[in-house]
Predicted model as a PDB file, atoms N, CA, C, CB and O in Angstrom, pLDDT in the B-factor column:
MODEL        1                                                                  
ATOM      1  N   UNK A   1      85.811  37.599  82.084  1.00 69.00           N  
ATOM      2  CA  UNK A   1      86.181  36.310  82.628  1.00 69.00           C  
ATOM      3  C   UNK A   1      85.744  36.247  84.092  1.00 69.00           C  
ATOM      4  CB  UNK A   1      87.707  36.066  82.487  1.00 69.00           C  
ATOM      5  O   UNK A   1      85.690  37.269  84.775  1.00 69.00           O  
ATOM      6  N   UNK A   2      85.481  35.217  84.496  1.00 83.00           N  
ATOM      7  CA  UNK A   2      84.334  35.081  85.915  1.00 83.00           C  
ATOM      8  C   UNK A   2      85.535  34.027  86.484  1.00 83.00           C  
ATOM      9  CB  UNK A   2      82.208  34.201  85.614  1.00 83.00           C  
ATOM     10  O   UNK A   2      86.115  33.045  86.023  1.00 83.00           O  
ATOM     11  N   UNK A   3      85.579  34.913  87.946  1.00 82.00           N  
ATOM     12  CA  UNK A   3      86.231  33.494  88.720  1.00 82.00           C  
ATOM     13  C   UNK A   3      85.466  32.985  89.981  1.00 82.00           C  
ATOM     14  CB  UNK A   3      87.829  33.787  89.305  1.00 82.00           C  
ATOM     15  O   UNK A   3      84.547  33.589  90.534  1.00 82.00           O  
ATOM     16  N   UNK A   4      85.957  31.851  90.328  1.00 92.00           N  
ATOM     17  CA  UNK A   4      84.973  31.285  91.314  1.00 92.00           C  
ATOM     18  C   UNK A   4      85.919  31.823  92.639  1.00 92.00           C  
ATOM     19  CB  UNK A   4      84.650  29.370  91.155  1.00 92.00           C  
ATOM     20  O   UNK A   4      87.096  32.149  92.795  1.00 92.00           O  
ATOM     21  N   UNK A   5      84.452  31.699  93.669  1.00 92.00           N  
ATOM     22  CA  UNK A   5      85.047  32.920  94.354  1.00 92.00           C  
ATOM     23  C   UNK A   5      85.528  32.142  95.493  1.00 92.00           C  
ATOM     24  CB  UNK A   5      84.004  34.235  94.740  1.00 92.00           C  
ATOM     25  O   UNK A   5      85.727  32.716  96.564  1.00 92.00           O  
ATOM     26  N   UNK A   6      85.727  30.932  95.367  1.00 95.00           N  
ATOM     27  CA  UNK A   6      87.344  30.263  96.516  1.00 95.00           C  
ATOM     28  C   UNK A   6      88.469  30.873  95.740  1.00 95.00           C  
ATOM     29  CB  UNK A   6      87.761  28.069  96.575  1.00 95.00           C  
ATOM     30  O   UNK A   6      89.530  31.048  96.338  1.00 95.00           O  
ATOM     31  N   UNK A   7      88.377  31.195  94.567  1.00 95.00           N  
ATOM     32  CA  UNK A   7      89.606  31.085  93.787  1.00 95.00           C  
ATOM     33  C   UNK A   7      90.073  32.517  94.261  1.00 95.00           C  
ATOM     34  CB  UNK A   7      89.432  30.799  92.033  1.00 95.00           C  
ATOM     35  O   UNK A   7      91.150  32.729  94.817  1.00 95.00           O  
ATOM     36  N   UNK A   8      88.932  33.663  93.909  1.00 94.00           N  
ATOM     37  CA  UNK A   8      89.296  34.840  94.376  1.00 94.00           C  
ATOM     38  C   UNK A   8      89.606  35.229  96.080  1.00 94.00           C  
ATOM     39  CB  UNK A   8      88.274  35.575  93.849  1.00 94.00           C  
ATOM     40  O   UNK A   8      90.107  36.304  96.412  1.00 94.00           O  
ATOM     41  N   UNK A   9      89.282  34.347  96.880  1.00 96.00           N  
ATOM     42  CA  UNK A   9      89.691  34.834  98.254  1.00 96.00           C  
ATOM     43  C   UNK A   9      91.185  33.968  98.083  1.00 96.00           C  
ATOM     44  CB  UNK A   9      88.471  34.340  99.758  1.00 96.00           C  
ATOM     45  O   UNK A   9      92.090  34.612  98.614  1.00 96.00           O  
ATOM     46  N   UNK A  10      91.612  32.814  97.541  1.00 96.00           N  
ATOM     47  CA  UNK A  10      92.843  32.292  97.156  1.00 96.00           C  
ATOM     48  C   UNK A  10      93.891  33.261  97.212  1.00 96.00           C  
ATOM     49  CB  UNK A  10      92.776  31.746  95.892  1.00 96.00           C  
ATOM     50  O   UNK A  10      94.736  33.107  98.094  1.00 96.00           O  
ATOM     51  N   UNK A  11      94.013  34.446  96.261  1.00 96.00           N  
ATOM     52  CA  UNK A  11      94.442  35.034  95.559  1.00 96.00           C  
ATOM     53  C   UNK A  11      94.300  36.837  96.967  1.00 96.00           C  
ATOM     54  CB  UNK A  11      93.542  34.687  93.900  1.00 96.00           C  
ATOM     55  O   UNK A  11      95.085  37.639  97.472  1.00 96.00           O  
ATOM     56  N   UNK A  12      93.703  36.728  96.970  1.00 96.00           N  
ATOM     57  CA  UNK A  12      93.476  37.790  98.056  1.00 96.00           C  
ATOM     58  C   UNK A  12      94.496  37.401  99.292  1.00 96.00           C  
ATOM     59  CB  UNK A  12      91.786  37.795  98.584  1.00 96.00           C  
ATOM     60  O   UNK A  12      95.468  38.065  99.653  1.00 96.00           O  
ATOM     61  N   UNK A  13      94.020  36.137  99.857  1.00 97.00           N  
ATOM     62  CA  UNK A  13      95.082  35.539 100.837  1.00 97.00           C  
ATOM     63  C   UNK A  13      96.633  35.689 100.542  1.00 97.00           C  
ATOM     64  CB  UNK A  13      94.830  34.049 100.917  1.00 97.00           C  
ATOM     65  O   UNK A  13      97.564  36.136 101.212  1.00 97.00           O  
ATOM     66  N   UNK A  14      96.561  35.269  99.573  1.00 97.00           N  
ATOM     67  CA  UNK A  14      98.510  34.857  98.770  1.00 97.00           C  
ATOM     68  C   UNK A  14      98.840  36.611  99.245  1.00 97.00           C  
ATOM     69  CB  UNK A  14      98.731  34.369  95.987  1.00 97.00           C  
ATOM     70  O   UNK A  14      99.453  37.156 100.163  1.00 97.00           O  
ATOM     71  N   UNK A  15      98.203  36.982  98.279  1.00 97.00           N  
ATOM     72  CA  UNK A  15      98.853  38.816  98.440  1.00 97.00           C  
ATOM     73  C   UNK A  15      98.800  39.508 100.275  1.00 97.00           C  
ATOM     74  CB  UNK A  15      97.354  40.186  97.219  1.00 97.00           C  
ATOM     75  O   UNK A  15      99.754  40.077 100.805  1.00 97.00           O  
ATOM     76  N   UNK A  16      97.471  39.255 100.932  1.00 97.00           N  
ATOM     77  CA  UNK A  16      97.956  39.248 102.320  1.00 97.00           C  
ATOM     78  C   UNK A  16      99.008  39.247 102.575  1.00 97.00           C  
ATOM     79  CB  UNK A  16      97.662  38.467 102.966  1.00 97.00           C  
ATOM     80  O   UNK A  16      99.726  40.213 102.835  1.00 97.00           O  
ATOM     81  N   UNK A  17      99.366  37.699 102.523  1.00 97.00           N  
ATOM     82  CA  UNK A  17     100.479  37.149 102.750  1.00 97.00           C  
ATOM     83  C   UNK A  17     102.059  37.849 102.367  1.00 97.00           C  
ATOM     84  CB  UNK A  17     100.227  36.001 102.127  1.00 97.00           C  
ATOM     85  O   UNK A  17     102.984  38.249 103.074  1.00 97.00           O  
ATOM     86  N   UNK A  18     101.829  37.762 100.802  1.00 98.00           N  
ATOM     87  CA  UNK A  18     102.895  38.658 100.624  1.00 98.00           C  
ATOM     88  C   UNK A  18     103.381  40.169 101.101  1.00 98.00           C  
ATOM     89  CB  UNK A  18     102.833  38.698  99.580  1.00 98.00           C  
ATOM     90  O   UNK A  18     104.503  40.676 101.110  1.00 98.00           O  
ATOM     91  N   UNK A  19     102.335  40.583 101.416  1.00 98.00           N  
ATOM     92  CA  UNK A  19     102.739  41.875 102.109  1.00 98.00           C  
ATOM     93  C   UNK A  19     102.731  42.481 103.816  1.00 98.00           C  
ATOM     94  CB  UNK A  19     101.934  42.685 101.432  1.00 98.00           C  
ATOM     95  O   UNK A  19     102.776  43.653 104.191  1.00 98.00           O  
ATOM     96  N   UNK A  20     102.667  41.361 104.548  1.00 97.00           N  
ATOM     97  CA  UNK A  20     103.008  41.019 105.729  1.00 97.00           C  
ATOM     98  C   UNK A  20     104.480  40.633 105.962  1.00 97.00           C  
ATOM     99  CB  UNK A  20     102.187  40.068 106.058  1.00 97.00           C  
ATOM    100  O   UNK A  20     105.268  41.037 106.818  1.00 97.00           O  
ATOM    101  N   UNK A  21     104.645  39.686 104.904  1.00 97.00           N  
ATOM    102  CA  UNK A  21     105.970  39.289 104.685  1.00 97.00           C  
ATOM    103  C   UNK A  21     107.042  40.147 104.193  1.00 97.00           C  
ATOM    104  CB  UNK A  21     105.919  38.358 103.918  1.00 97.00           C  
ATOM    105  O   UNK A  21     108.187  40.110 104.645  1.00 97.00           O  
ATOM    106  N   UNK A  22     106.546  41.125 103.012  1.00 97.00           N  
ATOM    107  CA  UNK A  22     107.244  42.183 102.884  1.00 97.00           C  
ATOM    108  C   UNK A  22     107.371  43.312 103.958  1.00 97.00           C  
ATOM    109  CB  UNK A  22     106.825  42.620 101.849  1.00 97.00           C  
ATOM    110  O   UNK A  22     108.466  43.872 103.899  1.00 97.00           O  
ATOM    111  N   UNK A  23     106.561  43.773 104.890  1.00 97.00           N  
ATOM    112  CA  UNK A  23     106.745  44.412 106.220  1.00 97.00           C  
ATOM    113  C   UNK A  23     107.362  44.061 106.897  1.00 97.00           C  
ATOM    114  CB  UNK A  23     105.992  44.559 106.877  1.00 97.00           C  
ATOM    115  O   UNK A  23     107.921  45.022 107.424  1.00 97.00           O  
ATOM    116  N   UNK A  24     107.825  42.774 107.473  1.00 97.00           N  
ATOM    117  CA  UNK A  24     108.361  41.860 108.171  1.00 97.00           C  
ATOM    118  C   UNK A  24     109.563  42.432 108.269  1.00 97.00           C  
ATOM    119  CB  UNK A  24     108.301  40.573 107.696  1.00 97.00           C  
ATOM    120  O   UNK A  24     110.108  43.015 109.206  1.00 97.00           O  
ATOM    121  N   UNK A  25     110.168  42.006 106.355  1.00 97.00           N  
ATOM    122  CA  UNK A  25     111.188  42.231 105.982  1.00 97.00           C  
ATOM    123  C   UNK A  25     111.928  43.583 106.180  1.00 97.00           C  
ATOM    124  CB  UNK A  25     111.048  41.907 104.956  1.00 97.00           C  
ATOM    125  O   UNK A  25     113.084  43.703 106.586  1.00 97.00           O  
ATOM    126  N   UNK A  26     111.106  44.545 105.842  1.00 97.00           N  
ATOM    127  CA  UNK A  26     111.155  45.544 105.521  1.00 97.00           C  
ATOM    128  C   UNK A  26     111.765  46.111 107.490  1.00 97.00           C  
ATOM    129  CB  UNK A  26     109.600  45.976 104.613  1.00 97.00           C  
ATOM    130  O   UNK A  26     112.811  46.736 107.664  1.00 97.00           O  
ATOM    131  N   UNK A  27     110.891  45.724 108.580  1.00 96.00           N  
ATOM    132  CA  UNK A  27     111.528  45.957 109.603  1.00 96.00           C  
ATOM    133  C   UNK A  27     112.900  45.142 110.686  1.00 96.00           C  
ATOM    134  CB  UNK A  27     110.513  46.114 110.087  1.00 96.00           C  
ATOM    135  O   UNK A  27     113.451  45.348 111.767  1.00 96.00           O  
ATOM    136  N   UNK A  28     112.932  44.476 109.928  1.00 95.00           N  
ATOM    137  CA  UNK A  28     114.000  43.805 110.221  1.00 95.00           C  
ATOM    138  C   UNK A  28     115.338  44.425 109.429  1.00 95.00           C  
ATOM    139  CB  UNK A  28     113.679  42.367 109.906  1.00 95.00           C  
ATOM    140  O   UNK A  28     116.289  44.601 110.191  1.00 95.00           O  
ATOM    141  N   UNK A  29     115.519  44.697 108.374  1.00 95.00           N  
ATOM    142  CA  UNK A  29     116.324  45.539 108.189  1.00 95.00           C  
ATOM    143  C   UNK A  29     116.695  46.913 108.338  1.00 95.00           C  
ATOM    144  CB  UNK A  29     116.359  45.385 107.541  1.00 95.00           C  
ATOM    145  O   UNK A  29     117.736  47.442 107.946  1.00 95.00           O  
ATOM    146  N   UNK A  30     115.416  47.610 109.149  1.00 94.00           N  
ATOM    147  CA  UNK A  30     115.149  48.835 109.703  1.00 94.00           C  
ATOM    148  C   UNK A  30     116.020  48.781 110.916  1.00 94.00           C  
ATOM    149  CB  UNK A  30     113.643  49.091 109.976  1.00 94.00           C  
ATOM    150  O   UNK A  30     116.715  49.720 111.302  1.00 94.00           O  
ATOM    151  N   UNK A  31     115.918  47.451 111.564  1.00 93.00           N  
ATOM    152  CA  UNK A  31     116.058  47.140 113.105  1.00 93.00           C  
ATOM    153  C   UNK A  31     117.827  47.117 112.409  1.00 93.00           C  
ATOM    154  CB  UNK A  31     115.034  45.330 114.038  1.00 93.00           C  
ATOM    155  O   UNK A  31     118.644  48.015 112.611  1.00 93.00           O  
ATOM    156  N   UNK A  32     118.016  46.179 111.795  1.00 91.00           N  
ATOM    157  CA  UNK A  32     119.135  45.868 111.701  1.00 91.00           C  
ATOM    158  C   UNK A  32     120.751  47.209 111.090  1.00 91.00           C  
ATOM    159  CB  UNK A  32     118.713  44.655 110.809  1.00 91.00           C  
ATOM    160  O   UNK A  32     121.977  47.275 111.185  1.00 91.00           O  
ATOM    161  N   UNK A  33     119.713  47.917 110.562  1.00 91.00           N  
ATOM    162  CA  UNK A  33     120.680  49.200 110.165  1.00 91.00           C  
ATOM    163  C   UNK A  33     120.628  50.531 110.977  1.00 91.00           C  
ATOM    164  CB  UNK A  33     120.341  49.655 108.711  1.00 91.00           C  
ATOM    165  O   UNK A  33     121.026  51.656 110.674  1.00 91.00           O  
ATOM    166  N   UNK A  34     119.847  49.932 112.415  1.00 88.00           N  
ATOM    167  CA  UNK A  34     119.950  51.287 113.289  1.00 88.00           C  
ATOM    168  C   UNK A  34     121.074  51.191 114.362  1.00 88.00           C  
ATOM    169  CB  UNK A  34     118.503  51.600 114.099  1.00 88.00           C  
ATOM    170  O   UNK A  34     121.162  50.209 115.099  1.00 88.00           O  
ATOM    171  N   UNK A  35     121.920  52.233 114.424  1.00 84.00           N  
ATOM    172  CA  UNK A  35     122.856  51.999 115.061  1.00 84.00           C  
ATOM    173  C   UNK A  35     122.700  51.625 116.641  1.00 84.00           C  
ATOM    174  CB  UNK A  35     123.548  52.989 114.795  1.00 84.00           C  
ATOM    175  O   UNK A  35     122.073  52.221 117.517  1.00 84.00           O  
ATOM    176  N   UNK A  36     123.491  50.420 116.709  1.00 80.00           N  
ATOM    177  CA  UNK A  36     123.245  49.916 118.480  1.00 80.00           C  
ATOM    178  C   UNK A  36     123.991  51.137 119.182  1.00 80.00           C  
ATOM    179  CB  UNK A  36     124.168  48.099 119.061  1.00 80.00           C  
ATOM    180  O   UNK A  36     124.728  52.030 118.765  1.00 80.00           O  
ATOM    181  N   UNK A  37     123.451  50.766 120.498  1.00 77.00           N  
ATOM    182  CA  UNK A  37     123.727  51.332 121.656  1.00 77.00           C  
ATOM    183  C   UNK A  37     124.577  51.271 122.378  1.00 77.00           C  
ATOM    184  CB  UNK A  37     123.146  51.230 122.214  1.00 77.00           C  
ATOM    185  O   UNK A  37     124.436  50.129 122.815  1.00 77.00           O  
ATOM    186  N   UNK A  38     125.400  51.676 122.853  1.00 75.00           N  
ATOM    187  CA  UNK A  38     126.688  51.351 123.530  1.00 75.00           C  
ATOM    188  C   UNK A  38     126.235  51.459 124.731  1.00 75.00           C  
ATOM    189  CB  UNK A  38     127.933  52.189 123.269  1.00 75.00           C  
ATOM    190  O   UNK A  38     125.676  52.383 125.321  1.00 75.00           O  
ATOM    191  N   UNK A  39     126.692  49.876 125.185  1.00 68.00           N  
ATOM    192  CA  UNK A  39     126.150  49.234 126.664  1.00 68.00           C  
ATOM    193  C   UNK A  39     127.104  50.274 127.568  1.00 68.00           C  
ATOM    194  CB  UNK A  39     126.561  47.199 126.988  1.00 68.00           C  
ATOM    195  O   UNK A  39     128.288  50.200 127.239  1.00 68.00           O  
ATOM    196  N   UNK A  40     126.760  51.438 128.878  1.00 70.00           N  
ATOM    197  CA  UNK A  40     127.229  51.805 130.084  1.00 70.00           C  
ATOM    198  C   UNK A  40     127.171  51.136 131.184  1.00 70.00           C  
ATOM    199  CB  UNK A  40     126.821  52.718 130.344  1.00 70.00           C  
ATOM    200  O   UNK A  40     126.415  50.202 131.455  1.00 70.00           O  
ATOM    201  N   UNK A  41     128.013  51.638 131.852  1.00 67.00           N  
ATOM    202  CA  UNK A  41     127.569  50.900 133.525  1.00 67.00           C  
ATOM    203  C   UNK A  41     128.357  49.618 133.689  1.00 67.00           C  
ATOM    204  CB  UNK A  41     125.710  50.363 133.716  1.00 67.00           C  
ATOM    205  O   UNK A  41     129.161  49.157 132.878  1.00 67.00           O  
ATOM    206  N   UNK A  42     127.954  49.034 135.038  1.00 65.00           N  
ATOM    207  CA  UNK A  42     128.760  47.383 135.073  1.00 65.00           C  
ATOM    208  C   UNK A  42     128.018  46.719 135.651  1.00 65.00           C  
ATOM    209  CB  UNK A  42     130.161  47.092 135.807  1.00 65.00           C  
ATOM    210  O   UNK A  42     126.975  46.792 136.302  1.00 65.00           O  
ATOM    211  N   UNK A  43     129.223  45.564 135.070  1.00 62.00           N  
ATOM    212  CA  UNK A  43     127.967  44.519 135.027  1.00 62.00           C  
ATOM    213  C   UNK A  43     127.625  43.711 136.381  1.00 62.00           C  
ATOM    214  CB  UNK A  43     128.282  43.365 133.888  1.00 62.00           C  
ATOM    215  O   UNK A  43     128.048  44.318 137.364  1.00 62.00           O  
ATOM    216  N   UNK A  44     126.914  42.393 136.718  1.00 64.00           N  
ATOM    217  CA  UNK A  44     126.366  42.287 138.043  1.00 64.00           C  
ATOM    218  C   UNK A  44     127.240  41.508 138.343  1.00 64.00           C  
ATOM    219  CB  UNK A  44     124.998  41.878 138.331  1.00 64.00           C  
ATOM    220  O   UNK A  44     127.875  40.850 137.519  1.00 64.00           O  
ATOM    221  N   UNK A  45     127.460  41.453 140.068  1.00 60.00           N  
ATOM    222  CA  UNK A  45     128.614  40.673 140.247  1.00 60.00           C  
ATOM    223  C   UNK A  45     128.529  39.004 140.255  1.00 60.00           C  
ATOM    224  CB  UNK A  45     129.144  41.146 141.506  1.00 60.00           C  
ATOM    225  O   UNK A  45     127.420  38.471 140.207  1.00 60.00           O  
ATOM    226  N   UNK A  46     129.508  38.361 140.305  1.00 58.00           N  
ATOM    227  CA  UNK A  46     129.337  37.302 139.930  1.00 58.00           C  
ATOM    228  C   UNK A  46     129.820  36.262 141.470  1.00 58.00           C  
ATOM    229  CB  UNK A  46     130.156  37.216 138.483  1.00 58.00           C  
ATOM    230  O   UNK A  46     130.173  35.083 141.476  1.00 58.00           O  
ATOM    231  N   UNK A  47     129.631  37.438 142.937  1.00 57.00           N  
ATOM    232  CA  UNK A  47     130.123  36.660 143.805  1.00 57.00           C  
ATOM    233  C   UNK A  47     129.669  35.219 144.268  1.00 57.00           C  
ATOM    234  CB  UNK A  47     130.130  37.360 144.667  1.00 57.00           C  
ATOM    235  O   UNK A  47     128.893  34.783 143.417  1.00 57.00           O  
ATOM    236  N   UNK A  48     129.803  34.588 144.986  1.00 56.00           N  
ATOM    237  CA  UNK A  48     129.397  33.467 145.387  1.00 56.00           C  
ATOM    238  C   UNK A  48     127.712  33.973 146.111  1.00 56.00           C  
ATOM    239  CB  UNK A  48     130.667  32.781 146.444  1.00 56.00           C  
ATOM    240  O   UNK A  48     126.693  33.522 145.589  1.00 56.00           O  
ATOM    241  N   UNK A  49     127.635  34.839 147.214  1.00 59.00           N  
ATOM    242  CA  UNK A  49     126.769  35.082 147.819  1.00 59.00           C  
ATOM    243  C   UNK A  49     125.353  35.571 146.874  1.00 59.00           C  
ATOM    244  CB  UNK A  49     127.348  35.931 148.719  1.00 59.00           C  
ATOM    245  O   UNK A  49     124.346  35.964 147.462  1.00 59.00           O  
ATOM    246  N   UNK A  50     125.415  35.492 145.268  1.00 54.00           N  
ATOM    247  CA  UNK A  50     124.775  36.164 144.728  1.00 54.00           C  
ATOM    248  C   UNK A  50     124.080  35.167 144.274  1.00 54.00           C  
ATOM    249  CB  UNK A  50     125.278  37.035 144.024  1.00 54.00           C  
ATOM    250  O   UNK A  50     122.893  35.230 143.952  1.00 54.00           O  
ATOM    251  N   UNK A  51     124.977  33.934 144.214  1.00 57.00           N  
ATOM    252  CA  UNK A  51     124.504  32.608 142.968  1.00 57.00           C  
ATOM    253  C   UNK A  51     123.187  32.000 144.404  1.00 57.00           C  
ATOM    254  CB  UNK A  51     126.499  30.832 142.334  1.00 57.00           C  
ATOM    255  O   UNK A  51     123.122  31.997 145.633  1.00 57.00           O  
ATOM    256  N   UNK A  52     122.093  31.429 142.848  1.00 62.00           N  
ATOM    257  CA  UNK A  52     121.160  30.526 144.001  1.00 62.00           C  
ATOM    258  C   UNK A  52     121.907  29.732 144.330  1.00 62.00           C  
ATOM    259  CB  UNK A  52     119.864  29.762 143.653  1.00 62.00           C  
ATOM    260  O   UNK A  52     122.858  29.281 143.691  1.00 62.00           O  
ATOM    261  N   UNK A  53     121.391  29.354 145.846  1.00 63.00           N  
ATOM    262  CA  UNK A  53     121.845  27.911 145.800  1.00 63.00           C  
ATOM    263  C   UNK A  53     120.770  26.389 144.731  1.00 63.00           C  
ATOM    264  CB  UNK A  53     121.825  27.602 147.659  1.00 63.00           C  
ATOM    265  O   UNK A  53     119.669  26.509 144.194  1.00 63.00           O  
ATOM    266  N   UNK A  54     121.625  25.214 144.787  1.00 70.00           N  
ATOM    267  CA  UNK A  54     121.516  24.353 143.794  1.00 70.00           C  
ATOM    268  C   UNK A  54     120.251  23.880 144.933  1.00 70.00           C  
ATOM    269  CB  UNK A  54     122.983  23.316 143.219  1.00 70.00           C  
ATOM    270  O   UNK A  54     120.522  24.084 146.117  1.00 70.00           O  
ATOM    271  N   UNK A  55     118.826  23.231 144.600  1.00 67.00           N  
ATOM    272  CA  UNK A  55     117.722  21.957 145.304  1.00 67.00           C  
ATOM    273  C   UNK A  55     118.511  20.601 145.390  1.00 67.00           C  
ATOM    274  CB  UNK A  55     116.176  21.588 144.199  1.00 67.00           C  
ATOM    275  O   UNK A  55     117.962  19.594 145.837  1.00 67.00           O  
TER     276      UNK A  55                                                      
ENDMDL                                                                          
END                                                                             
């Protein structure tokens, strides 16, 4: 069986696709099941002398 060959780069693309998308996925739940970091230190102050002033 012969396909025309828009049809076959069609089909090449789709699967690209799908497996970019499956990587994607795949690191986002990597990211998401690694344990965070527990923030140290403190935080910046919030005096008056720190804020811009407003234009």
């Amino acid at each position: 069986m012969l396909m025309h060959p828009s049809m076959l780069m069609d089909l090449a693309d789709d699967r690209t696709r799908e497996r970019i998308a499956e990587a994607d996925r795949r690191r986002l739940l990597t990211r998401a099941r690694r344990p965070r970091k527990k923030v140290t230190g403190t935080l910046a102050s919030c005096e008056v002398s720190v804020a811009v002033p407003a234009r």
